[in-house]
C-alpha positions, 0 to 999 in steps of 0.5 A: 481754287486750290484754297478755301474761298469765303464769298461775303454777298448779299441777294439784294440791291444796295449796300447792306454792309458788306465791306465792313463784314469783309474787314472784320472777317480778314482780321479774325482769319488773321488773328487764327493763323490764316493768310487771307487774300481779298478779290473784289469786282473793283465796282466803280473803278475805271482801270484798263486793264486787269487784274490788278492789286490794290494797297492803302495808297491805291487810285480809288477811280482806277480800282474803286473805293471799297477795295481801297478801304478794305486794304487800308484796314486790312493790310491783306493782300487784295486784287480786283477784277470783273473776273472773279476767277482771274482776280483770285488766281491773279492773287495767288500767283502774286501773294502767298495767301492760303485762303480766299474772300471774295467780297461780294460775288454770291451770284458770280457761280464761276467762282467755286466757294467753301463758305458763302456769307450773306449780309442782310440790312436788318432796316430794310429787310428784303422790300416786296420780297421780288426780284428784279425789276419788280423788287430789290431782290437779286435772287429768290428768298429760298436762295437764304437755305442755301448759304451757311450763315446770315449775318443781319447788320444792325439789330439784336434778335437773330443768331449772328448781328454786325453792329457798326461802332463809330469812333472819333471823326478823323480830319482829311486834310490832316489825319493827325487830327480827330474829333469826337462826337460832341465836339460837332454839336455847337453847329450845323454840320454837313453830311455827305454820303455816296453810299448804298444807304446814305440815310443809315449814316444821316441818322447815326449821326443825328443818333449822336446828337449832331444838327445835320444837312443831309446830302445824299448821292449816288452808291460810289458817285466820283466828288469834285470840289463843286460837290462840297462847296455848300456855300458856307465854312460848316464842318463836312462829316462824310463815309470813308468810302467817300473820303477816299474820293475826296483826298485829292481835294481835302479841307481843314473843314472835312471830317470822315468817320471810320466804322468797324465791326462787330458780330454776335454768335461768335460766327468767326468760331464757326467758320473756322469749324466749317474750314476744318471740316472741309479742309479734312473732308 
């Protein structure tokens, strides 16, 4: 590409959190001066065409639901494809953007990068330490000497951890509407996650002090109505990548739980170093 390319990924199966490392990234990049654009897969989505942009009012079901939170956060520029590559020329020729992220694609070796980060969860680690299908693993271990930073999502004792900070839960139906935490801890309250690791969520809000009914689905599952009929008026708390999904079909009784990110080491000084150095290079 004719600009920087930043490629945030991971070398194992599952969610390890890179969508809210992507939205802390955009946003640091902003804040120094940068133009960021974002790419994306677009997992999930059912458009017919590509590539195609995305804004915070997009069809998550044609361009997935990642795409759509990042953009709501980010107000970036963003396109999805399966095509890396035409998803980030696409994106320069439709925005005036000055460097690029790529949201997921470590292993899409089309797509040149200047920057490679890996998202690892620090609960899971990497399995049985093997790659597919005898492991988790999408790449060999000695892939991590590879990429420029390593970025543990939860955790304290490496060089560069993301923590996920909860705020107030935001109503679906009406989004003026939030509520906090101990507001929910009078009852039972149903949780619903469609993510890569919805046992993550479960206990961060058991960490809360909330009584929780767990109700697991598949990474990026499409919600019906039929999903979230349990049979009761208890409150539903969900992901937002899950809300986005459920929008068409929200209840006063549906609450999502917008996360954001933070991360030590302060690794947002050292790409800007590293971009730099390559841009002088």
């Amino acid at each position: 590409m004719s600009v920087p390319v930043i490629v945030v990924g991971n070398i194992s199966v599952g969610g390890t959190g890179k969508t809210p490392c992507v939205t802390w990234l955009a946003k640091q990049l902003k804040q120094a001066g940068y133009r960021p654009g974002i790419i994306s897969r677009g997992y999930g989505g059912r458009s017919e065409s590509y590539p195609q942009n995305v804004n915070s009012t997009s069809d998550p079901i044609l361009v997935g639901d990642e795409p759509v939170i990042i953009s709501r956060h980010t107000q970036c520029p963003m396109v999805v494809s399966p095509n890396r590559v035409e998803a980030a020329k696409f994106l320069l020729q439709q925005h005036n953007c000055n460097i690029i992220v790529s949201d997921d694609g470590l292993q899409h070796t089309k797509l040149g990068r200047d920057i490679e980060i890996v998202v690892v969860d620090h609960q899971r680690l990497f399995g049985n330490g093997l790659c597919l299908p005898a492991g988790p693993l999408r790449e060999p271990l000695s892939r991590l000497k590879t990429v420029d930073f390593i970025v543990y999502n939860g955790g304290n004792a490496n060089e560069f951890n993301m923590q996920l900070s909860q705020s107030a839960a935001i109503n679906l139906a009406d989004n003026t509407l939030t509520k906090t935490f101990a507001e929910f801890s009078d009852q039972a309250v149903h949780a619903v996650a469609g993510i890569g690791n919805p046992k993550r969520f479960f206990n961060q809000l058991i960490e809360n002090k909330l009584t929780v009914h767990p109700h697991p689905f598949s990474d990026h599952h499409y919600f019906q109505p039929a999903d979230l009929d349990f049979g009761d008026d208890a409150q539903i708390l969900m992901t937002e990548k899950d809300a986005v999904k459920c929008q068409t079909f929200a209840t006063e009784n549906m609450w999502f739980i917008p996360i954001e990110a933070t991360i030590s080491g302060k690794l947002e000084q050292q790409i800007f170093t590293l971009l730099e150095t390559s841009n002088n290079g």
